[in-house]
BALOBA-1460 file (C-alpha; in Angstrom, 3 decimals):
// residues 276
<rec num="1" residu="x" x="182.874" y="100.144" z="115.823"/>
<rec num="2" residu="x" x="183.717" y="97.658" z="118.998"/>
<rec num="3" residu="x" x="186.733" y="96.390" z="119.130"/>
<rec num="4" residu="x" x="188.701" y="93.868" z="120.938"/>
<rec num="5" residu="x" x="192.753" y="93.888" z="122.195"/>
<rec num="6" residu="x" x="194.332" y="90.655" z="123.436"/>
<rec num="7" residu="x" x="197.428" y="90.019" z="124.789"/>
<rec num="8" residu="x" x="198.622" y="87.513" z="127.275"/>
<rec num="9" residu="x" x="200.963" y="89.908" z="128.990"/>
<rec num="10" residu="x" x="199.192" y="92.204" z="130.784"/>
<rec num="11" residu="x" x="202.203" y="95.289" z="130.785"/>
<rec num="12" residu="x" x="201.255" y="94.882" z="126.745"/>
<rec num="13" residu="x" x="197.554" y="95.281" z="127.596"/>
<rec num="14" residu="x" x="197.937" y="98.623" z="130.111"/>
<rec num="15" residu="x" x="200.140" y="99.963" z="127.280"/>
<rec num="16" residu="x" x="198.031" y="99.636" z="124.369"/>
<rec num="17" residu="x" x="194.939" y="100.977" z="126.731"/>
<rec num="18" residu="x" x="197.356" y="103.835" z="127.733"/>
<rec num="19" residu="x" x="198.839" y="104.475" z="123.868"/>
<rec num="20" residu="x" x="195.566" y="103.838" z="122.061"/>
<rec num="21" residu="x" x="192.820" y="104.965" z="123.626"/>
<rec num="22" residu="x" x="190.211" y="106.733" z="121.618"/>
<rec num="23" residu="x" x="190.825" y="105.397" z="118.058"/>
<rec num="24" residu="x" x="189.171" y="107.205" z="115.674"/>
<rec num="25" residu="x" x="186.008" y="104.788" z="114.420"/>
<rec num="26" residu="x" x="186.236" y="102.805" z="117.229"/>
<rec num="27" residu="x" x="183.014" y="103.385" z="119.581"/>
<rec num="28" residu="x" x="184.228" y="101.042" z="122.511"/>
<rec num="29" residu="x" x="187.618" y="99.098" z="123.311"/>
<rec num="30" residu="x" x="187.678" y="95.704" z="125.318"/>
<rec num="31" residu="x" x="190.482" y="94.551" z="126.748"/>
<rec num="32" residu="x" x="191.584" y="90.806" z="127.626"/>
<rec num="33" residu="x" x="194.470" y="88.761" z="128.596"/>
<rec num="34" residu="x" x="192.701" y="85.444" z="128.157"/>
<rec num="35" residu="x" x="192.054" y="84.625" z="124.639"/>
<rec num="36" residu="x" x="189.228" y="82.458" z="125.834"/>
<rec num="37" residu="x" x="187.652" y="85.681" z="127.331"/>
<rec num="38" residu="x" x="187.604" y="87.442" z="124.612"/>
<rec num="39" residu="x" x="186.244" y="84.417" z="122.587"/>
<rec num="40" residu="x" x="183.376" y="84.393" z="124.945"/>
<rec num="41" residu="x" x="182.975" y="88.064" z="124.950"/>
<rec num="42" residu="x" x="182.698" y="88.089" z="120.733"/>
<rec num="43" residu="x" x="179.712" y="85.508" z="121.061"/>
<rec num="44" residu="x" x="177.431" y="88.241" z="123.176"/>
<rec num="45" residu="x" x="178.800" y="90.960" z="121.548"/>
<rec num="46" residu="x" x="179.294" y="91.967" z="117.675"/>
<rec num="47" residu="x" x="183.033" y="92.500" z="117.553"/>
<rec num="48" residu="x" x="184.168" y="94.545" z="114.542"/>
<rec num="49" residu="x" x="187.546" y="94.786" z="115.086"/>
<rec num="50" residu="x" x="190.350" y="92.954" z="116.915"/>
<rec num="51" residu="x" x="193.863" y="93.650" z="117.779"/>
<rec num="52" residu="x" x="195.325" y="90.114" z="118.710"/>
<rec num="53" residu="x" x="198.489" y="89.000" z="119.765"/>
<rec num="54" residu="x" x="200.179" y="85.644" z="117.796"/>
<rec num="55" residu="x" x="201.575" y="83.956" z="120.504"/>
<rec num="56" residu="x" x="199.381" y="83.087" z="123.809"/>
<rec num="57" residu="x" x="199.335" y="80.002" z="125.543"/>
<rec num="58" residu="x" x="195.941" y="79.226" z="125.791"/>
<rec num="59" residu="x" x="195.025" y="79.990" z="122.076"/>
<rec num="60" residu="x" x="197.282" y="81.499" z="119.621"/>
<rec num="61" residu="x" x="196.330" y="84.748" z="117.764"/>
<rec num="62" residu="x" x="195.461" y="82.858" z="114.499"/>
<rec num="63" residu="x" x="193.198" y="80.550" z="116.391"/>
<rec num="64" residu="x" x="191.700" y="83.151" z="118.031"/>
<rec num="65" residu="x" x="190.787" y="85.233" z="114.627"/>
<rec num="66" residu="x" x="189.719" y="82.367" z="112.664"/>
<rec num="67" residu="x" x="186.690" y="81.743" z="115.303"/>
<rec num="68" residu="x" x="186.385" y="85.256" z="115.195"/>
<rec num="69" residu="x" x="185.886" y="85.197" z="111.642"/>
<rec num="70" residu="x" x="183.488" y="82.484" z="112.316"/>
<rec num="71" residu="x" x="181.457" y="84.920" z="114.945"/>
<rec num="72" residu="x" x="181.883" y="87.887" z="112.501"/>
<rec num="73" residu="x" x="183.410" y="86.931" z="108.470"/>
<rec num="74" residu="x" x="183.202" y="90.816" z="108.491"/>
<rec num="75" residu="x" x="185.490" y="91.410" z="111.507"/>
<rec num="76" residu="x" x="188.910" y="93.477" z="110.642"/>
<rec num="77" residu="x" x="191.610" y="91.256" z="112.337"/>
<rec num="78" residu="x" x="195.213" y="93.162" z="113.659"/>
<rec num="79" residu="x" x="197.860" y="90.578" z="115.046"/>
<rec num="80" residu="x" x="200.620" y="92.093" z="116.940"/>
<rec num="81" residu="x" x="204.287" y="89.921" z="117.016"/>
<rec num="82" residu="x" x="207.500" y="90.564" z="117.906"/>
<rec num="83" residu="x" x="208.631" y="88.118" z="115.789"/>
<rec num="84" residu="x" x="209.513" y="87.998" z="111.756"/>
<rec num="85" residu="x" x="208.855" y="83.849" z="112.109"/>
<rec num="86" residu="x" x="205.552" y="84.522" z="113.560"/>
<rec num="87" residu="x" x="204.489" y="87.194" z="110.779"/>
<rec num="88" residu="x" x="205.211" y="85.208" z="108.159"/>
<rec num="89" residu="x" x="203.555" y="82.845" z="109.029"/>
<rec num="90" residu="x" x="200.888" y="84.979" z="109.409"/>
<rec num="91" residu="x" x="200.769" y="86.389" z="106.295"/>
<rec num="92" residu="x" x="200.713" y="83.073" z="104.855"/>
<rec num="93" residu="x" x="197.557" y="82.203" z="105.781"/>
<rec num="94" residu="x" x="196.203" y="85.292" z="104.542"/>
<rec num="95" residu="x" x="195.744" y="86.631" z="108.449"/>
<rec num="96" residu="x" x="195.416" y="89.892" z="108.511"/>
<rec num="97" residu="x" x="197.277" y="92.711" z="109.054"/>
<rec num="98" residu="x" x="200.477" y="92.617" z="111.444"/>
<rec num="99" residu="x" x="201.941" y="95.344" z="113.665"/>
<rec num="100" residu="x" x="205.074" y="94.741" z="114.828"/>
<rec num="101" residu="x" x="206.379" y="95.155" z="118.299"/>
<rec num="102" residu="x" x="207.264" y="97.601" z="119.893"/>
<rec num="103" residu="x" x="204.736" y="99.654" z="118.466"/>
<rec num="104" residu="x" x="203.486" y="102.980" z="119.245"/>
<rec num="105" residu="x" x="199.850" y="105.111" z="118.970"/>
<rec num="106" residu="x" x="201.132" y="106.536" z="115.274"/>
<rec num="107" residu="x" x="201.786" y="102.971" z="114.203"/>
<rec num="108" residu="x" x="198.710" y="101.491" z="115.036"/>
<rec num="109" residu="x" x="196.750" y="104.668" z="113.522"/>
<rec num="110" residu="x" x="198.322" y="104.174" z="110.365"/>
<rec num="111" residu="x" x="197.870" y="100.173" z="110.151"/>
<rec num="112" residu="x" x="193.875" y="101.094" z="111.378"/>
<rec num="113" residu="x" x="193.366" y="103.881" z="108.354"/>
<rec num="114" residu="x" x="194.831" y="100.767" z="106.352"/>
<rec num="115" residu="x" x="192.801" y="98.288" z="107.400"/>
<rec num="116" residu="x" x="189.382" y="100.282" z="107.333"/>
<rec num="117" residu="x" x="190.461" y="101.629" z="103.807"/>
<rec num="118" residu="x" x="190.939" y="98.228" z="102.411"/>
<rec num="119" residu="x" x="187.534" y="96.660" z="104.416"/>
<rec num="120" residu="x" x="185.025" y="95.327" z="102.650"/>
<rec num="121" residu="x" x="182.649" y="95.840" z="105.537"/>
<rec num="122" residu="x" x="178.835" y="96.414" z="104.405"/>
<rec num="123" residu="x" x="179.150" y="99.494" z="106.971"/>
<rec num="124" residu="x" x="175.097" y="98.413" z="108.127"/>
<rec num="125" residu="x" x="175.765" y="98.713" z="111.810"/>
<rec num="126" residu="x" x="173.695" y="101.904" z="112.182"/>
<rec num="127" residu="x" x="170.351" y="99.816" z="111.522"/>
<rec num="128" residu="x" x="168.788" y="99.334" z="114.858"/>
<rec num="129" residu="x" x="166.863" y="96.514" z="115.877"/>
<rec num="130" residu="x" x="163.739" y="96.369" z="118.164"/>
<rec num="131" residu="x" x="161.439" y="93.150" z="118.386"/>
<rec num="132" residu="x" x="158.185" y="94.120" z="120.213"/>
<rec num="133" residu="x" x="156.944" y="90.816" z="122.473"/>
<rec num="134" residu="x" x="153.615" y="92.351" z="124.629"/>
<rec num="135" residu="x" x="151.262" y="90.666" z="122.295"/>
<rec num="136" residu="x" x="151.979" y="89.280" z="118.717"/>
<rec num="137" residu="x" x="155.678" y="88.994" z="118.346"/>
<rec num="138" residu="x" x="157.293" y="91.940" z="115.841"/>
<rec num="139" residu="x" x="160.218" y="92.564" z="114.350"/>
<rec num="140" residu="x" x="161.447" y="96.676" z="113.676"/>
<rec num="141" residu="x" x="164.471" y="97.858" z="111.917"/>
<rec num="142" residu="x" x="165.171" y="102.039" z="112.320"/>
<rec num="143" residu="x" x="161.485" y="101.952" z="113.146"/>
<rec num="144" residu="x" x="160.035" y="99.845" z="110.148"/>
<rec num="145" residu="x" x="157.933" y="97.389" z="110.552"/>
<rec num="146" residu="x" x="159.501" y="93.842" z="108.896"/>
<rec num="147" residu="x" x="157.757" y="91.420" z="106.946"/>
<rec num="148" residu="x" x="159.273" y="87.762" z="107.365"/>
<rec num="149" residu="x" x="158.941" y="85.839" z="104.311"/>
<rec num="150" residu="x" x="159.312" y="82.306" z="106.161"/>
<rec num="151" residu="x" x="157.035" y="82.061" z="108.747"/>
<rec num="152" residu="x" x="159.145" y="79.253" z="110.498"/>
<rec num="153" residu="x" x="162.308" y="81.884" z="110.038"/>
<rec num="154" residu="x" x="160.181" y="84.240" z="111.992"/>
<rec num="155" residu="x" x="158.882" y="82.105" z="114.990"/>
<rec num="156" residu="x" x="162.963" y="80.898" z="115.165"/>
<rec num="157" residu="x" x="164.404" y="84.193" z="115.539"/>
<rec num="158" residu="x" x="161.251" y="84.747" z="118.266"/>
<rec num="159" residu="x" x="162.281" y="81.541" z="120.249"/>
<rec num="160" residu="x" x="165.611" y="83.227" z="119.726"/>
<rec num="161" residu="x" x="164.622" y="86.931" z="121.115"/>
<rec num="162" residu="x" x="162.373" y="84.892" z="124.191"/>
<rec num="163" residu="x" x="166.311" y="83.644" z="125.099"/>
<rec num="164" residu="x" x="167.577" y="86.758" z="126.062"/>
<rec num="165" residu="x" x="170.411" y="86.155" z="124.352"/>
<rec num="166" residu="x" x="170.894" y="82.326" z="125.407"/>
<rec num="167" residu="x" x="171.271" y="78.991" z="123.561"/>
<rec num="168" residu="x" x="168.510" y="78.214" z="121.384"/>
<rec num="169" residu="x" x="169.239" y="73.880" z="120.935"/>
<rec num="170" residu="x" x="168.699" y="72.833" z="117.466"/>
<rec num="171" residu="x" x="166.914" y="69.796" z="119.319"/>
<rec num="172" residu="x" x="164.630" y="72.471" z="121.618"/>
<rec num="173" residu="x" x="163.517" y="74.598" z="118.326"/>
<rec num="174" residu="x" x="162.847" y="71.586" z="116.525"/>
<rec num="175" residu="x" x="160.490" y="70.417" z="119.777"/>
<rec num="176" residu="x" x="158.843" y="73.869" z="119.843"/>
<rec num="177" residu="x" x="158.524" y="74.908" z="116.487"/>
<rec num="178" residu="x" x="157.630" y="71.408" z="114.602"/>
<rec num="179" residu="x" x="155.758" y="70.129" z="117.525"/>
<rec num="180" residu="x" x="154.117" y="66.486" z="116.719"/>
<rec num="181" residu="x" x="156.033" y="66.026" z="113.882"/>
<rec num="182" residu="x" x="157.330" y="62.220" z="114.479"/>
<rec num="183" residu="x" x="159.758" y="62.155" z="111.292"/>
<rec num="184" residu="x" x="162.435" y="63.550" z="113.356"/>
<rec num="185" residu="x" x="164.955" y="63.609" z="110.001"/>
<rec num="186" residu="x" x="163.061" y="65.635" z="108.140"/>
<rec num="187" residu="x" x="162.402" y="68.004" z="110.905"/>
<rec num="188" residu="x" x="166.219" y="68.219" z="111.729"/>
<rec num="189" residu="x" x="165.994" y="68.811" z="107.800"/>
<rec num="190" residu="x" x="163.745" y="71.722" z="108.154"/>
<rec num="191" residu="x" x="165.241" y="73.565" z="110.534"/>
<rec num="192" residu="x" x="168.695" y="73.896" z="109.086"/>
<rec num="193" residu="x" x="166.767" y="74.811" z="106.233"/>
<rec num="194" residu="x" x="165.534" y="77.898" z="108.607"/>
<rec num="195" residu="x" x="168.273" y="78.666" z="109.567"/>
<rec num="196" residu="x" x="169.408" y="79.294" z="106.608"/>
<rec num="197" residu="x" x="166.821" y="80.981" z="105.217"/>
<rec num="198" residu="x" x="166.908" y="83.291" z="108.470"/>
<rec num="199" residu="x" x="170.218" y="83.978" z="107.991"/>
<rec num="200" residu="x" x="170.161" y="84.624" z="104.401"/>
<rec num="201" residu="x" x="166.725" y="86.906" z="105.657"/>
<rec num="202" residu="x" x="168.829" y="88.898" z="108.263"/>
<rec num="203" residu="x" x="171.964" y="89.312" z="105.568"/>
<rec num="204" residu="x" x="169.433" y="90.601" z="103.051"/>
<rec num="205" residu="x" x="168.246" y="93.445" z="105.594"/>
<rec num="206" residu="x" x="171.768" y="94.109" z="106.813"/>
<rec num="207" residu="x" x="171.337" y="93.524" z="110.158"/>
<rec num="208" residu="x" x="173.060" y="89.769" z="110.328"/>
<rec num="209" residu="x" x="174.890" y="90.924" z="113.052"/>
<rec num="210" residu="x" x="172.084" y="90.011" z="115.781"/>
<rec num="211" residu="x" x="171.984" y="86.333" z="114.706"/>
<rec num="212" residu="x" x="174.368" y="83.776" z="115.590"/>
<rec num="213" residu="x" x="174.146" y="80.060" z="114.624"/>
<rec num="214" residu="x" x="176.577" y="77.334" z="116.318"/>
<rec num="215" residu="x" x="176.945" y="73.834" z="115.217"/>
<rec num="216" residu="x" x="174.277" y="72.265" z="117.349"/>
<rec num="217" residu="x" x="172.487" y="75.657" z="118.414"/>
<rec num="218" residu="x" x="171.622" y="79.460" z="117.930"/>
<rec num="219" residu="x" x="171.089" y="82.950" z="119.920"/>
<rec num="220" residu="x" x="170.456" y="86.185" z="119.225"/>
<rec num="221" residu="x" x="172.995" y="88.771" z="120.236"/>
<rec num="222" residu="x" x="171.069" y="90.866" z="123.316"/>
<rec num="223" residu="x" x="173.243" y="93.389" z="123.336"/>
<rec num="224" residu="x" x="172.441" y="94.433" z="119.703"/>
<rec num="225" residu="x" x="169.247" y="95.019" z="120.227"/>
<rec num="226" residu="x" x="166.430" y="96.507" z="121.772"/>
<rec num="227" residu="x" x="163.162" y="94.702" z="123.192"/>
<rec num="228" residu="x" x="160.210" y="95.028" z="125.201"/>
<rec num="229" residu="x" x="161.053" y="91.825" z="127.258"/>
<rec num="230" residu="x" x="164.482" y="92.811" z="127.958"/>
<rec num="231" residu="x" x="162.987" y="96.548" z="129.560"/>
<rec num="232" residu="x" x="160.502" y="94.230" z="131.379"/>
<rec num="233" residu="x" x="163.097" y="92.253" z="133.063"/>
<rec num="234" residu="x" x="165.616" y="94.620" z="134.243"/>
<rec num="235" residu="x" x="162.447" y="96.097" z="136.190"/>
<rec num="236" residu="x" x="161.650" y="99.348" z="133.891"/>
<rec num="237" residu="x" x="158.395" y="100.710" z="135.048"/>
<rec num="238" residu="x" x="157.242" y="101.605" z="131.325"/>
<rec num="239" residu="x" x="157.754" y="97.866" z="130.330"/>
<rec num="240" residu="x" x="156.161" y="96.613" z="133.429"/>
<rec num="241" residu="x" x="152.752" y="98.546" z="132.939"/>
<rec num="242" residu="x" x="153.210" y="97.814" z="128.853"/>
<rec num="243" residu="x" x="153.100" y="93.956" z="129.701"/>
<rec num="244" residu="x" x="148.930" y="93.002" z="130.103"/>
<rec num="245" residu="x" x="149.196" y="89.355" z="130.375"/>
<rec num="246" residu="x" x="149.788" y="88.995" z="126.667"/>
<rec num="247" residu="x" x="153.288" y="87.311" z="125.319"/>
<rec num="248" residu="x" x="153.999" y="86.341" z="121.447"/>
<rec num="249" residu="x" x="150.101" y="84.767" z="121.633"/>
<rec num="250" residu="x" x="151.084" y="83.184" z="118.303"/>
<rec num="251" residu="x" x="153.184" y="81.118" z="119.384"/>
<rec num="252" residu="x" x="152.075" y="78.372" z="122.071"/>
<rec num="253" residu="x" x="155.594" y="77.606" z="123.772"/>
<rec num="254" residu="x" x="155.517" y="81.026" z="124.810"/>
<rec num="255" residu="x" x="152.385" y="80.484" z="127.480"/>
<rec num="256" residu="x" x="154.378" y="79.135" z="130.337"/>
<rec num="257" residu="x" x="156.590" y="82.180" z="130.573"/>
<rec num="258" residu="x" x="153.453" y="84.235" z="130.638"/>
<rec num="259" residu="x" x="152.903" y="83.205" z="134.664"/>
<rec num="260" residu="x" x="156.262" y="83.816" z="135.552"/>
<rec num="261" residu="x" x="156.276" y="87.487" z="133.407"/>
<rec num="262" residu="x" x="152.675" y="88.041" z="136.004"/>
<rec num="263" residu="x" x="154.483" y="87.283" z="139.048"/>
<rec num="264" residu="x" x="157.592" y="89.317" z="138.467"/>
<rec num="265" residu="x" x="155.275" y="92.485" z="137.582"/>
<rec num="266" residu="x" x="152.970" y="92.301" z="140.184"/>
<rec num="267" residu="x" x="156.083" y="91.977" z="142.689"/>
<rec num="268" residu="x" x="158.202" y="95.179" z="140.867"/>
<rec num="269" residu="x" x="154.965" y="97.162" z="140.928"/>
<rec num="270" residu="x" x="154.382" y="96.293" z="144.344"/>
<rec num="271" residu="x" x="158.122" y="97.444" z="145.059"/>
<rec num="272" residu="x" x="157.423" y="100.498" z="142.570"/>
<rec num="273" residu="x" x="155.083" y="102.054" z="145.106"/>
<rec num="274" residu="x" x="156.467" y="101.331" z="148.370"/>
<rec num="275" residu="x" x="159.038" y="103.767" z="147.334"/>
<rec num="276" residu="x" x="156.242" y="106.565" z="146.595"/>
């Protein structure tokens, strides 16, 4: 499980790293005094769980866990006050759960074994995710091959992958992927149709975690997954010999990168074996 601590004051933040490190469940432990941060941090990365302090000045706690909730509806949020004002008013809008300051390691394992007993979390985050690139663009989950039923859904979540974990525009997909259509309303139709229907795809297969869809935009979470491409541009040799001039072929937006994919090999190789 990754998880997320923010507090403003950064004696809170050394303490809780000091008090609470090596939660039981809890794979990996970020740590922020910037709310905004953090925010950022939960877009990349699929944040389960989130320790959050109520009051900070650039974003309170409750603003802070209702995007997360956005990012993740999933994600177990833990909002630490010092104050009775603050936790009521906490509870009233159905927050969370609230640990009270000063707190030790035994409080916060007993508010955690809460928390994870009374999740509803669809405990899927073992599924791993590989999309294969080099050639005809392919989608794996704990080594199965997947079978898109929309084929628009499909080519989406490629433009997606072919990001590396940027911004997909909704006005960019609808350029690629409904190229020459001139009714632009019924295009801007069709894609938030795809999105849905990739989201509602992803959900089904329990791996919604690697899809993220913003108001005017969508990415893929890199960090959540595995891929050919992503091997190929940090330089790995196996990726670099795997690549033979071939990228998603059915998909014709994906051509230009196919130059700039030659170039970079022939220049790693070439740097490769210099070193032998």
């Amino acid at each position: 499980m990754k998880a997320i601590m923010v507090d403003d004051q950064p004696l809170m933040v050394r303490f809780f790293e000091a008090a609470c490190a090596n939660l039981p469940g809890v794979e990996s432990m970020e740590v922020f005094t910037s709310p905004l941060e953090a925010l950022e941090y939960a877009r990349r990365n699929f944040v389960e769980l989130a320790f959050l302090d109520l009051s900070m000045p650039q974003m309170s706690g409750l603003e802070l866990g209702e995007k997360l909730k956005i990012l993740n509806p999933h994600v177990i949020l833990i909002y630490l006050t010092a104050y009775d004002d603050c936790a009521i008013e906490a509870l009233h809008q159905r927050a969370g759960y609230i640990l009270c300051k000063p707190y030790n390691r035994q409080d916060v394992l007993e508010i955690l074994e809460k928390a994870l007993g009374q999740s509803e979390y669809p405990g899927s985050l073992g599924k791993k995710v590989m999309f294969r690139t080099f050639g005809r663009f392919d989608m794996y989950i704990d080594g199965q091959l997947v079978v898109f039923r929309s084929a628009k859904a499909k080519e989406l979540l490629a433009l997606c992958v072919s990001r590396e974990g940027g911004e997909v525009s909704s006005s960019e997909a609808i350029d690629k992927i409904w190229a020459g259509s001139k009714n632009r309303s019924s295009t801007a139709a069709n894609y938030r149709m795809t999105v849905k229907k990739l989201r509602e795809f992803l959900q089904e297969l329990g791996v919604e975690r690697i899809f993220v869809r913003e108001r005017q935009s969508c990415y893929i979470r890199a960090s959540e997954v595995s891929c050919d491409l992503y091997d190929f541009w940090r330089g790995d040799e196996e990726a670099l010999y795997r690549f033979r001039d071939e990228f998603m072929s059915e998909y014709s937006w994906s051509e230009p990168m196919i130059f700039q994919m030659q170039e970079f090999k022939q220049i790693k190789l070439m740097v490769l074996h210099q070193k032998e």
